[in-house]
C-alpha positions as CSV (number, residue, x, y, z in Angstrom):
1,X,119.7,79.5,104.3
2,X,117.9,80.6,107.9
3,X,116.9,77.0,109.7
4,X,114.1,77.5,112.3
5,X,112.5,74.7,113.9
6,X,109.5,73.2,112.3
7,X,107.4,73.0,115.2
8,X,106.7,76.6,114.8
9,X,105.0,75.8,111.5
10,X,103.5,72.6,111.6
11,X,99.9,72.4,112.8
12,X,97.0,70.2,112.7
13,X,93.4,71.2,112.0
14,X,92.8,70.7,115.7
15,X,95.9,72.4,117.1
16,X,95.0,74.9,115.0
17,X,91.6,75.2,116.0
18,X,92.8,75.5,119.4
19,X,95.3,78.2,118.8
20,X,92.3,80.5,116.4
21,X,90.3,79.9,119.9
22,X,93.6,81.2,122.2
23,X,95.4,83.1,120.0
24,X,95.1,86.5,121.9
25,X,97.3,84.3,124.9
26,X,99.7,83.9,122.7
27,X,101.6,87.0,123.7
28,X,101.0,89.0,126.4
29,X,101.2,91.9,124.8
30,X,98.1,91.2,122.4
31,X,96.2,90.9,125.9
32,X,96.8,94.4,126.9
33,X,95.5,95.7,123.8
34,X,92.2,97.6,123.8
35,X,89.1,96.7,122.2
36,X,89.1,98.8,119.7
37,X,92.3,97.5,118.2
38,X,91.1,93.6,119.0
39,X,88.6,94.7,116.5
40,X,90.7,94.9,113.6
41,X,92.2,91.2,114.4
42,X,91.5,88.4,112.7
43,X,92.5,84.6,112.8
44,X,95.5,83.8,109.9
45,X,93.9,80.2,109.4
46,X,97.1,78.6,108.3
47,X,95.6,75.6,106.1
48,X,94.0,78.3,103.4
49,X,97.7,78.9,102.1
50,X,97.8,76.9,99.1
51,X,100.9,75.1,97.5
52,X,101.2,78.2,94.8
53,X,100.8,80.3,97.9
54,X,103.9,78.5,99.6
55,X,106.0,78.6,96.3
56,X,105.7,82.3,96.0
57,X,106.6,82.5,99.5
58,X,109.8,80.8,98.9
59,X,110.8,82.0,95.8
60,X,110.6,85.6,97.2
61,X,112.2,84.7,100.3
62,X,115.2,82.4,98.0
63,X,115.6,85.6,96.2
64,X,115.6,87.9,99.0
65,X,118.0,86.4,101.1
66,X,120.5,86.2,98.5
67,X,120.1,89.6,97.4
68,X,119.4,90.9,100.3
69,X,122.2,89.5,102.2
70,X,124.2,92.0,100.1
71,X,122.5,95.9,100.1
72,X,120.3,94.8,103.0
73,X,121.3,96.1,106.3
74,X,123.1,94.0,108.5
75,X,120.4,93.9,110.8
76,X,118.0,91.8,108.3
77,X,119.5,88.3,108.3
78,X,120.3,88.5,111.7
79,X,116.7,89.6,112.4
80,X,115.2,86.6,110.2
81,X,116.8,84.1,112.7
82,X,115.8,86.1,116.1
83,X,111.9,86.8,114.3
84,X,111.4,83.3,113.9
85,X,110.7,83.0,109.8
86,X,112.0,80.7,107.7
87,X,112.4,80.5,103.7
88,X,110.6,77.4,103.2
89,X,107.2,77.9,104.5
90,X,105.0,81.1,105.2
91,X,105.5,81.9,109.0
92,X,102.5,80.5,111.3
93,X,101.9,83.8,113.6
94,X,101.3,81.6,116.7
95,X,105.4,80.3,116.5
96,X,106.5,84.1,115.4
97,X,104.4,85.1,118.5
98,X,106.4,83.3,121.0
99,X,109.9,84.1,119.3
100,X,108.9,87.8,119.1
101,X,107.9,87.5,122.8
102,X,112.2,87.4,123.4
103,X,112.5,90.8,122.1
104,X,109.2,92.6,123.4
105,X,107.1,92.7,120.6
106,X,103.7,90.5,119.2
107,X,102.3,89.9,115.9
108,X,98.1,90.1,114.7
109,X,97.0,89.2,111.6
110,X,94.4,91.8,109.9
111,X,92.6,92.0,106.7
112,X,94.7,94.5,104.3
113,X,95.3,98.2,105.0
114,X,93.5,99.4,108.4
115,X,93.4,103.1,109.7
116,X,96.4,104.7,109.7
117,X,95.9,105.6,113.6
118,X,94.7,102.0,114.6
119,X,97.9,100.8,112.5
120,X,100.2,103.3,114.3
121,X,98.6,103.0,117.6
122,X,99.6,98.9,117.4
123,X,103.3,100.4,116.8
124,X,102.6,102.1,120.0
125,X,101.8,98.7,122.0
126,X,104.8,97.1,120.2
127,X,102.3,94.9,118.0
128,X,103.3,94.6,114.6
129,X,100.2,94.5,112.1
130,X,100.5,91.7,109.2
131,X,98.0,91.0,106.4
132,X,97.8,87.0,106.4
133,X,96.7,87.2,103.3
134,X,99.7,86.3,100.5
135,X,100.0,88.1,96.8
136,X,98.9,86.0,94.1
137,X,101.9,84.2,91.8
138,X,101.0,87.0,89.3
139,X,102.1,90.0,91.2
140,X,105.0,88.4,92.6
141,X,107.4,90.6,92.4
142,X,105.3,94.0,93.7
143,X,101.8,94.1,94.9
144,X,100.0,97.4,95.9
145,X,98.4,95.8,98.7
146,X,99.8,94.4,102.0
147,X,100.4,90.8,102.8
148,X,102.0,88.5,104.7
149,X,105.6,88.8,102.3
150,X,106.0,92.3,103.2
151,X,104.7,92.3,106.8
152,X,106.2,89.2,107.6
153,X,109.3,89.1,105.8
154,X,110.1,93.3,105.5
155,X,108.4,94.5,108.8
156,X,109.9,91.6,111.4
157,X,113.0,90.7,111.0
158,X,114.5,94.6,111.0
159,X,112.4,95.6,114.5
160,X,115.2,92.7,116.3
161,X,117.5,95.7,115.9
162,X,116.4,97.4,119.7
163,X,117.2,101.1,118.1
164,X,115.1,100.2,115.3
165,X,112.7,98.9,117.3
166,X,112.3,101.5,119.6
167,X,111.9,104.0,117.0
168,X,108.5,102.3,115.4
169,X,107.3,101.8,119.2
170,X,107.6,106.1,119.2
171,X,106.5,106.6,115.9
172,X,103.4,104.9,116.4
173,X,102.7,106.1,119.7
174,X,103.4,110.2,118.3
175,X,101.9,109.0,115.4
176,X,98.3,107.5,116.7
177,X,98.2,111.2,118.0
178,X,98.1,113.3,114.7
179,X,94.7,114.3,113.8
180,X,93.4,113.5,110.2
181,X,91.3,116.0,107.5
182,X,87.8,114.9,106.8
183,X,89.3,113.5,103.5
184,X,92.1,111.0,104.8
185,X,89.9,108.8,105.7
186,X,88.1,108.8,102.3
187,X,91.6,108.3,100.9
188,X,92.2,105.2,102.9
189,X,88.9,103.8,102.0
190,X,90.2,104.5,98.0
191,X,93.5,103.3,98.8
192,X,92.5,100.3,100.7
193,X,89.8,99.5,97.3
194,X,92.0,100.2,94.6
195,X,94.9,98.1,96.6
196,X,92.4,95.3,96.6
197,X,91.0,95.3,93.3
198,X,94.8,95.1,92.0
199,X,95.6,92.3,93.7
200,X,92.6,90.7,92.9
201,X,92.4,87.9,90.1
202,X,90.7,89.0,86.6
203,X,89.9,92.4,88.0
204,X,88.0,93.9,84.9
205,X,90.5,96.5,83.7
206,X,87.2,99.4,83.9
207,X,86.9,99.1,87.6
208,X,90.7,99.5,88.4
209,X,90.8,102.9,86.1
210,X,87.4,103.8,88.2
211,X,89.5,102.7,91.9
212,X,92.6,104.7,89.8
213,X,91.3,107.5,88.9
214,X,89.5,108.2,92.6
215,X,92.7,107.9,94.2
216,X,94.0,110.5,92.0
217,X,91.2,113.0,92.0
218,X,91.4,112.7,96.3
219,X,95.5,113.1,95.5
220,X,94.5,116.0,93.9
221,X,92.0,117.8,96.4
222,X,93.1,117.2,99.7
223,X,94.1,120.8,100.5
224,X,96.3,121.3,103.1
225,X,98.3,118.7,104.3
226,X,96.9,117.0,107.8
227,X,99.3,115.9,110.2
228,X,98.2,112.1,109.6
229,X,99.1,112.6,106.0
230,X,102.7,114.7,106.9
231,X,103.2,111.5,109.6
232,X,102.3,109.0,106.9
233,X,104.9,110.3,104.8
234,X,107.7,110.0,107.1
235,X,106.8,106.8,107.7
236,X,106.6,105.7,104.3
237,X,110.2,107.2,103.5
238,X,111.4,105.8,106.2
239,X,109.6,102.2,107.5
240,X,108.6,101.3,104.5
241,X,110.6,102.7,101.6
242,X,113.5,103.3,103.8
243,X,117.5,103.4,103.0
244,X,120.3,103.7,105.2
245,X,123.9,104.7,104.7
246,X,124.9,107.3,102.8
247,X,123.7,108.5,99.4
248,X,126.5,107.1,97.1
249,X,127.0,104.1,99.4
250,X,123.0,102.9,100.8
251,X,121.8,99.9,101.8
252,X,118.1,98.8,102.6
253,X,116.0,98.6,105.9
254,X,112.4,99.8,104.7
255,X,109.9,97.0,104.6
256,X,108.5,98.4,101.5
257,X,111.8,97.3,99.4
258,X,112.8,94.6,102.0
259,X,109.7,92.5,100.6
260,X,109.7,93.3,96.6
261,X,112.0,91.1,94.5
262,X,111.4,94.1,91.9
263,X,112.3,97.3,93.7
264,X,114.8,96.2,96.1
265,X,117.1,95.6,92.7
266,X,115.7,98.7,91.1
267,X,116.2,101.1,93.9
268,X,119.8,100.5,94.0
269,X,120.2,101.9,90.5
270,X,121.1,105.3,89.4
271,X,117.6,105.7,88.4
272,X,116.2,106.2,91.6
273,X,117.3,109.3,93.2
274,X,119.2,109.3,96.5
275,X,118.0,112.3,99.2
276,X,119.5,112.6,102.5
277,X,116.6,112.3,105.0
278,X,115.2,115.2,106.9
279,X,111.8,116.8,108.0
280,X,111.0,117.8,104.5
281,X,110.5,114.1,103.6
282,X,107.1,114.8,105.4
283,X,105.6,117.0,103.0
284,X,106.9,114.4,99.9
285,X,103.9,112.9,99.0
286,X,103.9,109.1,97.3
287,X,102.0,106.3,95.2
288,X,102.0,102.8,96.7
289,X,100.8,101.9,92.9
290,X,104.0,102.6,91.3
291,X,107.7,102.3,91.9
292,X,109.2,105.2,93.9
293,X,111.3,107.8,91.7
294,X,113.3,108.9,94.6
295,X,114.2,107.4,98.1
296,X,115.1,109.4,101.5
297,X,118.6,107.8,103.0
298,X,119.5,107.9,106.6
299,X,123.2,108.1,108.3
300,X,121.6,106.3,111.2
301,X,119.1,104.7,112.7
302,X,119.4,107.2,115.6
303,X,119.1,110.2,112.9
304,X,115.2,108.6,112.8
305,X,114.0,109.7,116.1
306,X,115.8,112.9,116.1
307,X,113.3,113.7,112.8
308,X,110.6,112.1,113.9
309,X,111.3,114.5,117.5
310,X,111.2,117.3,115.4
311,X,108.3,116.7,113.6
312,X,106.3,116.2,116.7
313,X,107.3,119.4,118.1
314,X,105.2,120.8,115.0
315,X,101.5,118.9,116.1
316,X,99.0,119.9,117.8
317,X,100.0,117.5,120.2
318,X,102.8,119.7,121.8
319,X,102.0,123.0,120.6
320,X,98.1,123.2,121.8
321,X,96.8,126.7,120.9
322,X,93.5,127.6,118.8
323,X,94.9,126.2,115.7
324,X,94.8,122.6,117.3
325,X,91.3,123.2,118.3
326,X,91.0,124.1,114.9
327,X,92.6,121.2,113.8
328,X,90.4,118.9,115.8
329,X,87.2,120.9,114.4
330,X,88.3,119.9,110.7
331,X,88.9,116.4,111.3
332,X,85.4,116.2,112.2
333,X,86.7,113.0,114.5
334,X,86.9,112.4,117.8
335,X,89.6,113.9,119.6
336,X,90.9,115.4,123.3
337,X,92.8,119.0,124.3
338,X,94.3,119.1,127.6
339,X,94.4,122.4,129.4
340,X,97.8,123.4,131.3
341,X,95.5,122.0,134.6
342,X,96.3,118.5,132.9
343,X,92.0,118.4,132.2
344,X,91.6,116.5,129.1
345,X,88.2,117.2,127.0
346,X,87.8,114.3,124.6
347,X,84.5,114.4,122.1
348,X,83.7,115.8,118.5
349,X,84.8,119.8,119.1
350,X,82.4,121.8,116.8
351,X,83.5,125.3,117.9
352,X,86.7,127.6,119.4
353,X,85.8,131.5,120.0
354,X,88.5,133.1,119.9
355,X,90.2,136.6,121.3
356,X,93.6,138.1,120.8
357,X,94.9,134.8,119.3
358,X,94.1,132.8,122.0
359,X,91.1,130.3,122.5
360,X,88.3,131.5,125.3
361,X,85.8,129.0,124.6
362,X,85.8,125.7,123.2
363,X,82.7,123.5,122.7
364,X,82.0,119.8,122.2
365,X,78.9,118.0,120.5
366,X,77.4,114.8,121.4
367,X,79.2,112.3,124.1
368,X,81.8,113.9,125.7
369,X,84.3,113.0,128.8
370,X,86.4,115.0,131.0
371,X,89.8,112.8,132.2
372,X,93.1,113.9,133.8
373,X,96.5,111.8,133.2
374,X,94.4,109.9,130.4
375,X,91.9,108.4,133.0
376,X,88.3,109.5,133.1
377,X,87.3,111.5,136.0
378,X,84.3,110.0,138.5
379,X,81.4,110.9,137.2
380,X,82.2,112.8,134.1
381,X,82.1,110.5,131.6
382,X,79.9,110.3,128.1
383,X,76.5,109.1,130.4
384,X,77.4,112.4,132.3
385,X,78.0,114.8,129.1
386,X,75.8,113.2,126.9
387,X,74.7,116.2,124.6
388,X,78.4,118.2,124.7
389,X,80.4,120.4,126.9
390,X,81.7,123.9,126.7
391,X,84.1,125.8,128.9
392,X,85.7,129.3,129.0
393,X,89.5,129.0,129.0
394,X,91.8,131.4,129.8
395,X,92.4,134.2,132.5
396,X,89.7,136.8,134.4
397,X,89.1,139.9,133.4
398,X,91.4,142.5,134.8
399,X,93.3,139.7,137.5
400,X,96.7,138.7,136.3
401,X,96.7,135.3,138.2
402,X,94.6,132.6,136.2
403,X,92.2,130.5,138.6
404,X,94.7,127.4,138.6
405,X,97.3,129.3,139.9
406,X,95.4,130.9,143.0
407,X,95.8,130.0,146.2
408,X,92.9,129.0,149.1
409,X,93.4,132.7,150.3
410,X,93.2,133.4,147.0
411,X,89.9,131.5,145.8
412,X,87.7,132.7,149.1
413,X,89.1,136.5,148.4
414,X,87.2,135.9,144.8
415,X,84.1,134.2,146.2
416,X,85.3,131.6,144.0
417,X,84.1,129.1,147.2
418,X,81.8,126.6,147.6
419,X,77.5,127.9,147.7
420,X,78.9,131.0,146.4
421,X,77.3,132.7,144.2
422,X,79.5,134.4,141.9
423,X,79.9,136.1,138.6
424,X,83.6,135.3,136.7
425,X,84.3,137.5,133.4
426,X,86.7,136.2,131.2
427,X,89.0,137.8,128.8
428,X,86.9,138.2,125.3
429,X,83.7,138.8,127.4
430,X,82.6,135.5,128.4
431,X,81.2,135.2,131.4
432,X,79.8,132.8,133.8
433,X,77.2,133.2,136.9
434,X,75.8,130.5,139.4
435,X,76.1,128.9,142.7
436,X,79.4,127.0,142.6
437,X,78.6,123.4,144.0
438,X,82.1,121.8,144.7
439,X,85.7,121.4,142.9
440,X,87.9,119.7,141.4
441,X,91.6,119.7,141.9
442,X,94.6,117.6,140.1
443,X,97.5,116.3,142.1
444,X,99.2,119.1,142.2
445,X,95.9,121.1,144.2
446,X,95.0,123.1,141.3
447,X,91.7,123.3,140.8
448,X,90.9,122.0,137.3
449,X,87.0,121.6,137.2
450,X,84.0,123.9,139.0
451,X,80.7,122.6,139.2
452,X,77.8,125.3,139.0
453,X,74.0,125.4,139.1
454,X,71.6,127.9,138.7
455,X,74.0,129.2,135.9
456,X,74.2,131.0,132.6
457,X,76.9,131.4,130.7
458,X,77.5,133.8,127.8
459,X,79.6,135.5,125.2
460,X,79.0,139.2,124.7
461,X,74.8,138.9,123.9
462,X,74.7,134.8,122.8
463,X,73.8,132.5,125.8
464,X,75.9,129.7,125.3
465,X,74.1,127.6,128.8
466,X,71.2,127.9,130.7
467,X,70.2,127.3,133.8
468,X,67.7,125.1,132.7
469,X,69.7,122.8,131.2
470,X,71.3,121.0,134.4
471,X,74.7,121.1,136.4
472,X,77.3,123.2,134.5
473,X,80.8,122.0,134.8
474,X,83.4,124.7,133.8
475,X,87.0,122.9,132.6
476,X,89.8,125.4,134.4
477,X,92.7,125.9,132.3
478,X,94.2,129.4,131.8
479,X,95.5,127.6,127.8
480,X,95.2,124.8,125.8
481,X,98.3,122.9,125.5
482,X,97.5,120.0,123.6
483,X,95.3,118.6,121.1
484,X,95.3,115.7,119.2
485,X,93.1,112.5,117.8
486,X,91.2,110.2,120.0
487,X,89.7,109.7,123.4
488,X,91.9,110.5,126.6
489,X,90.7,107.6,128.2
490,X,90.1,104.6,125.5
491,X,87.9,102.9,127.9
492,X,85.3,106.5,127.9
493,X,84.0,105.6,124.6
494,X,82.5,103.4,122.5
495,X,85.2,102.5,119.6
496,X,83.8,99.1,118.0
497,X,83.0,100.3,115.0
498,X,85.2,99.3,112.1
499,X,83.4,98.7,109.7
500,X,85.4,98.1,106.3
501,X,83.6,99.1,103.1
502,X,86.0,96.4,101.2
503,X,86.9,93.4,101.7
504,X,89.7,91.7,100.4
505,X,89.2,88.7,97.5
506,X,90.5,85.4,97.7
507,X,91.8,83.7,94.3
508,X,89.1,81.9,92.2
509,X,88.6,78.2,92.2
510,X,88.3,76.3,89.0
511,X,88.9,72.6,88.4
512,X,92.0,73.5,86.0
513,X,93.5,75.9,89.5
514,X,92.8,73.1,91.8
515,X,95.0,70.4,89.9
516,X,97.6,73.1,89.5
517,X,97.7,73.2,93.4
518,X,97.9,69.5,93.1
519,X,100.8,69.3,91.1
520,X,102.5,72.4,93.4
521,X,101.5,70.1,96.3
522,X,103.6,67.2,95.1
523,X,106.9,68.9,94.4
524,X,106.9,69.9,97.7
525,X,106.4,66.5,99.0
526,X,109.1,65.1,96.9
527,X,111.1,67.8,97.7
528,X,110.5,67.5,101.1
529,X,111.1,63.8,101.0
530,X,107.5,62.7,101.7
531,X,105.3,59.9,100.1
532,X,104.3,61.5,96.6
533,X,100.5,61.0,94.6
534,X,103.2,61.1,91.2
535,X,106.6,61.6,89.9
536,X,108.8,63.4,88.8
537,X,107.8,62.6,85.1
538,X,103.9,62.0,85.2
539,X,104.2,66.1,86.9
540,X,105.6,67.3,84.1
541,X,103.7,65.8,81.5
542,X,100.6,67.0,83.6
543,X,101.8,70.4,84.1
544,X,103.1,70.6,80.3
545,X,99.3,69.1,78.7
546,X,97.6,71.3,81.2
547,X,99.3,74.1,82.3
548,X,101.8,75.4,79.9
549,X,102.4,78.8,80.9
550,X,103.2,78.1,84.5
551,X,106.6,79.5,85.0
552,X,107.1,78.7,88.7
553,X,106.3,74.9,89.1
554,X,108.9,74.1,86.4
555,X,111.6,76.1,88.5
556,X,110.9,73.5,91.5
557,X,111.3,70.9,89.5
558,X,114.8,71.7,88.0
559,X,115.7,72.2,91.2
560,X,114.6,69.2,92.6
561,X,115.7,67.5,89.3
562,X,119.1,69.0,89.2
563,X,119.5,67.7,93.6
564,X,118.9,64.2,92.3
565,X,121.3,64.6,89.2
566,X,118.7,63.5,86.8
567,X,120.2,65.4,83.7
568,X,117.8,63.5,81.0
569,X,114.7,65.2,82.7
570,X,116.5,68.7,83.4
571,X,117.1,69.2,80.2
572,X,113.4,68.4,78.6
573,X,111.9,71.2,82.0
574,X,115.2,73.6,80.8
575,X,113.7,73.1,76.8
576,X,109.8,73.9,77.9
577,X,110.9,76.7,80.5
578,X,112.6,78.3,77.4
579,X,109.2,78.0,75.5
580,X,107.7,79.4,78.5
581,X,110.0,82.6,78.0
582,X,109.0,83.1,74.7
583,X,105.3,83.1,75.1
584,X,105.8,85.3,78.3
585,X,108.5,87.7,78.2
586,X,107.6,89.8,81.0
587,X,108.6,86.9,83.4
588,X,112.3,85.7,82.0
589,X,113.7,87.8,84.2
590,X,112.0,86.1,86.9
591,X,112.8,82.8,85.3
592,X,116.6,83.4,85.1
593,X,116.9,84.7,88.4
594,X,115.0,81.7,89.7
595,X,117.9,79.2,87.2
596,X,120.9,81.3,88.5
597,X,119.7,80.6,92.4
598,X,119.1,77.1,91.2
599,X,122.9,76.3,89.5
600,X,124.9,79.2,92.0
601,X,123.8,77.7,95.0
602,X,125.2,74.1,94.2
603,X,128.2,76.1,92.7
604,X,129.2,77.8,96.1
């Protein structure tokens, strides 16, 4: 059994109040996050867990812990003590917040799935994302959707493990890089729906098949793979669905199986194929609806990066060129290329022109900055390049040494000079005449930006600028090295904008629900050794007149019953848990397991 203090857990309404109204001080690593992952935060206000809602918690966490503590890596229990959970009550964020502060990481609550790039992007800050939100009693063994069991309990306790950690602090900060298809986002949006609807209380059967069969049909048509999707697939074989070991001998690390009572036994068996992991786990696509048919196993923790390494060296992000332009003009998103001068163009790229495989001009639409080292140049911001930007990159006409590379001698022998007016032709015919206004070098003295007026700029007979138009700025960069999603510079644009097109639904309220949380509520007080509303006795007959199919309530009170040695009662709960069994088959497994932890744990 993990002990951690109670204080961590134990709030009043006006402590708590106090902490909803602070809880970004909480860690100072929450502080340094920017807005437009604040956005996705939400309060986890502690008193809407229920007493069902606490049950489930334990039961999961009494199960896990004993299984767990044998196919689990070694790094789980330990990391349960260091992450500040315990089994008895569902984690208050504002304790796990100051334990995880020992080993450099923080904790937000959110509402269900967010954005695969704001998700990974927290990774990248050493945040770990948790839905407060808890799966209902009837999906206790597996839910589709994510909560506070398998953030809390899978995510946490394995990042203690510093190589562990350090690879989901790279992961998400390569991964908040890797630019999307139009059509992920749609499939986050159906994930995200259907995960909700499934998890949702009396769901009519109609509208998960409609959630279903949307999820397929995107499954089906999303043409090439993106790199978000490639990304998400490593991280799903690895983070959450994760093994570790070797094949024939593999024990468990991904949060995925760390947090399902029902997997984490299953994917042990012979019926769930074993695959060494490598970079082809990226391309193996997966269904958070059903079990897994085959799992990826790592020697090492260490064997991680070195994939994820690999992978990265295949994005846009390290390998630049016309096809990450390309990529960024797909996604239809806002993203940034950085030319080999270190200038950063971040906006919504609508068109490369290309020549001999290389890109010689790339343009922007709408808001648009200019940065270098991620931080937005003076005066070149989204107010500045309002309506787009377009630049020539590449090398002059018939001169082997590209503009970056020239020297002052260099520059003045090309006119390229300050109030000169001057004509540059580029390689694939673009070309570029004005009165050059002033420069722009990076730390190094190259000059990565020229400012022109009285200019035109065009490709072969299409004028792609005219003078009329304003100051032209022309980017310097004899390449593109880089391209991936998002800004450069966070701060350059405005990224409050989430907003979710589902929501996720809280369990009904009914008379007959509220006096089953009642009777929940005063096992655990007995249990806990507080002043009761009832006994013992008058809970059962309750619970049997009223609530006869409950399965989980009657497993407390053995327990409690079977602590206090009162053998008369344990039988009559033992008799109406077996009736229990026979009107509901499909949970006597999870009523035996929930005996055997019961009777074995006294026994050992």
């Amino acid at each position: 059994m993990i002990a951690v203090t109670l204080k961590f857990f134990t709030f009043t309404r006006h402590q708590q109040k106090n902490c909803m109204e602070t809880h970004f001080e909480s860690n100072p690593l929450i502080d340094r996050l920017p807005k437009h992952l604040k956005q996705f935060i939400k309060p986890q206000v502690y008193e809407d867990y229920t007493p069902i809602n606490q049950a489930v918690w334990r039961y999961v966490m009494r199960k896990n812990v004993d299984y767990l503590s044998k196919v689990a890596h070694e790094s789980y229990l330990d990391g349960l003590k260091k992450t500040g959970l315990e089994v008895d009550n569902i984690p208050n964020m504002y304790g796990m917040n100051r334990i995880l502060k020992e080993i450099g990481w923080a904790a937000v609550a959110v509402d269900g799935f967010i954005p695969p790039n704001a998700f990974m992007e927290f990774q990248a800050y050493n945040v770990l994302v948790i839905a407060s939100d808890i799966r209902q009693l009837e999906h206790i063994e597996y839910t589709p959707a994510p909560d506070i069991i398998h953030e809390g309990a899978g995510h946490a306790p394995i990042i203690a493990n510093p190589e562990y950690a350090e690879y989901l602090r790279r992961f998400g900060e390569i991964g908040c890089k890797a630019i999307s298809s139009s059509r992920d986002y749609e499939m986050y949006e159906a994930i995200r729906l259907l995960s909700i609807l499934k998890e949702a209380e009396g769901t009519p059967e109609e509208e998960i098949q409609k959630a279903e069969d949307q999820v397929a049909f995107l499954q089906n048509n999303m043409g090439e793979l993106s790199e978000m999707s490639r990304i998400r697939n490593l991280h799903w074989w690895t983070v959450e669905y994760g093994l570790i070991g070797t094949p024939e001998n593999p024990k468990i690390y991904g949060a995925g199986l760390l947090s399902s009572i029902g997997e984490s036994a299953w994917c042990m068996t012979d019926q769930v194929k074993k695959i060494p992991y490598d970079i082809s786990a990226a391309d193996q696509s997966f269904d958070i609806t059903k079990p897994q048919p085959q799992l990826y196993v790592t020697p090492d923790f260490a064997h991680l990066s070195l994939v994820l390494e690999e992978f990265a060296n295949t994005m846009a992000l390290r390998t630049g060129g016309p096809k990450g332009v390309q990529k960024l003009i797909d996604s239809k998103a806002l993203g940034t290329i950085e030319l080999s001068t270190g200038l950063q163009i971040s906006g919504l790229f609508t068109n490369v022109i290309e020549h001999n495989g290389k890109s010689i001009y790339i343009q922007t639409t709408g808001e648009t900055a200019l940065s270098y080292r991620n931080k937005e140049l003076v005066g070149h911001g989204t107010n500045t390049h309002k309506d787009g930007f377009g630049s020539p990159i590449g090398m002059l006409k018939g001169i082997n040494l590209a503009i970056e590379d020239m020297s002052p001698r260099d520059l003045r022998a090309y006119d390229i000079y300050e109030a000169e007016k001057v004509t540059l032709e580029f390689e694939g015919n673009i070309t570029v005449s004005g009165e050059i206004i002033t420069g722009s070098r990076n730390l190094q003295g190259e000059i990565i930006l020229i400012s022109f007026k009285n200019c035109t700029v065009t490709h072969n007979d299409t004028v792609l600028f005219k003078p009329e138009w304003g100051v032209y700025d022309m980017a310097v960069g004899k390449k593109v090295i880089s391209a991936f999603s998002g800004p450069a510079d966070v701060n350059s644009f405005d990224m409050i904008d989430h907003v979710p097109s589902s929501h996720t639904i809280k369990a009904k309220k009914s008379p007959e629900r509220h006096e089953l949380e009642q009777l929940y509520l005063n096992v655990r007080q007995l249990r806990e050794g507080k002043t009761a509303l009832m006994s013992v006795e008058k809970t059962f007959e309750i619970l049997k007149l009223n609530h006869p199919n409950d399965w989980l309530l009657p497993l407390e009170l053995i327990e409690l019953l079977h602590k206090n040695n009162n053998q008369e009662m344990l039988e009559q709960v033992i008799i109406h848990l077996e009736k229990v069994k026979a009107n509901r088959p499909n949970v006597s497994h999870l009523i035996n397991d929930g005996l055997e932890l019961i009777f074995e744990s006294e026994t050992v």
